[in-house]
C-alpha positions, 0 to 999 in steps of 0.5 A: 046590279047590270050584268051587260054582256056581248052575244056572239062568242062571249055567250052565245056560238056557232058550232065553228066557235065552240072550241072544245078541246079535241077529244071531249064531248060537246056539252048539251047545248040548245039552238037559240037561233036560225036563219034561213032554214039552219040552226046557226047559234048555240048557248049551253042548257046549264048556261041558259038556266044560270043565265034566267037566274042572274036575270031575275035578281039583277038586270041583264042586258044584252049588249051586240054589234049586230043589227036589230034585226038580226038582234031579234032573230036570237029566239032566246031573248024573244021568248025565255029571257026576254030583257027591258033593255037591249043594246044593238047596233053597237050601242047605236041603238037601245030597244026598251020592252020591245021598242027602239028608244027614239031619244037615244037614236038622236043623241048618237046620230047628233053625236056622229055629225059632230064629231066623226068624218063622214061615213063617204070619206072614210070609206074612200080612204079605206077602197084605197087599201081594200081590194076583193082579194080579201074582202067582200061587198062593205055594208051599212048596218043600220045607218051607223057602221059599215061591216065586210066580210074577209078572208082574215088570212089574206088580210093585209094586216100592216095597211089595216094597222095604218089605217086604223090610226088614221081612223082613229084620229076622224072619230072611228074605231076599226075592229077585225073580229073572226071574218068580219072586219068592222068600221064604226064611229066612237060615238056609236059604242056599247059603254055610253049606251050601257051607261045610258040604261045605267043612270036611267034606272039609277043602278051603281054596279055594273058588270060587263063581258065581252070578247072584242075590242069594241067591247073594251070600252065597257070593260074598262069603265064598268065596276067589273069586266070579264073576257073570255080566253078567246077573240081578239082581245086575247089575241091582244093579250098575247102579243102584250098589248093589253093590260095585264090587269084584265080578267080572263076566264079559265075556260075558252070557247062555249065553255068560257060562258059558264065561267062568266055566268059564274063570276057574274053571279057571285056578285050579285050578292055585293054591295055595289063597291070598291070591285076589280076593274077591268 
């Protein structure tokens, strides 16, 4: 079995997304990551050892929109956990024991010349919407996305709907996920790099969580997929414009990890099968 999870707030938090209910204590948590000087993000210690023991029975794959880079800054996947196969960028990229795997690169970059607008002309299309009132400088991450930080609360969300449609159609998804707002072709998504690792090691069940809408993709073709109560496709959820058929977890915030892992394991014990669909 592959359990293939999305990092940031589906296993892992800042202590802006722990979200536990006012009143309650924070449960012992470990730093698994810093960055300039500061302890940026956060798993739980109970989490940490469910997570070890799902990753010596099965097969854990981190999957994220960060960078390889900033993939690689999370010390918890470098020295306790540290898995063959890593999807970053997205699903751009895969790292394989360590090692960016070449063959896939191609095939993505191949796969985004045929089938998506230039990055230049989807940019251009977007400055017409995007003003510094709310948005920040745009990045390229990787050479395969762009990303900018925004100030959701004055995010014009009508001309972002508009434009997204329009994306959608020149071969990009657009995704506004907490303060990052994120413009990624569908070729460069998570599910095919996940499906990728799935036929290269010949497994037959996989098991996916994550919190966004690029992590859809492999929600829904995975033999199971679960979402925490929180993020954006909860949001979607909420406003009824997503299957009523999803699994959501009890709990919300860092405490949804526990329920994740939880489910995770009590399938590792089934045969591959006839399981719920995301």
């Amino acid at each position: 079995m592959i359990f293939a999870s999305d990092l940031d707030q589906t296993l892992i938090y800042s202590p802006k997304s722990f979200g536990i209910p006012s009143g309650d204590a924070v449960p012992p948590v470990t730093s698994i990551e810093i960055y300039e000087g500061r302890q940026i993000s956060f798993m739980m210690d109970d989490a940490i050892e469910k997570l070890k023991k799902i990753a010596s029975h099965s097969v854990f794959v981190p999957v994220t929109t960060r960078t390889i880079e900033q993939y690689r800054r999370i010390s918890l996947f470098q020295e306790q956990i540290i898995p063959d196969y890593s999807v970053v960028s997205n699903g751009g990229n895969i790292i394989v024991q360590g090692t960016v795997d070449l063959h896939w690169q191609k095939q993505v970059l191949e796969g985004m010349n045929q089938h998506c607008l230039l990055g230049a002309d989807l940019l251009a299309s977007f400055e017409e919407i995007c003003h510094e009132s709310w948005a920040g400088m745009i990045r390229k991450a990787d050479d395969l996305f762009y990303y900018c930080i925004v100030q959701r609360e004055k995010v014009p969300q009508g001309d972002i709907d508009s434009f997204s449609t329009w994306a959608q159609a020149q071969g990009w998804n657009i995704s506004l996920q907490g303060r990052k707002l994120y413009l990624v072709p569908q070729v460069v998504n998570k599910w095919s790099a996940v499906a990728y690792i799935r036929d290269l090691l010949r497994e037959k069940c996989v098991v996916t969580a994550g919190d966004s809408l690029l992590d859809l993709c492999m929600l829904k073709q995975a033999d199971y997929g679960i979402v925490p109560s929180h993020g954006e496709l909860w949001e979607l959820y909420g406003k009824g414009r997503l299957s009523s058929s999803i699994n959501f977890t009890k709990n919300k915030g860092i405490l949804a990890t526990q329920d994740i892992l939880d489910t995770v394991a009590s399938y590792q014990q089934i045969e591959p099968g006839p399981l719920l669909r995301a």
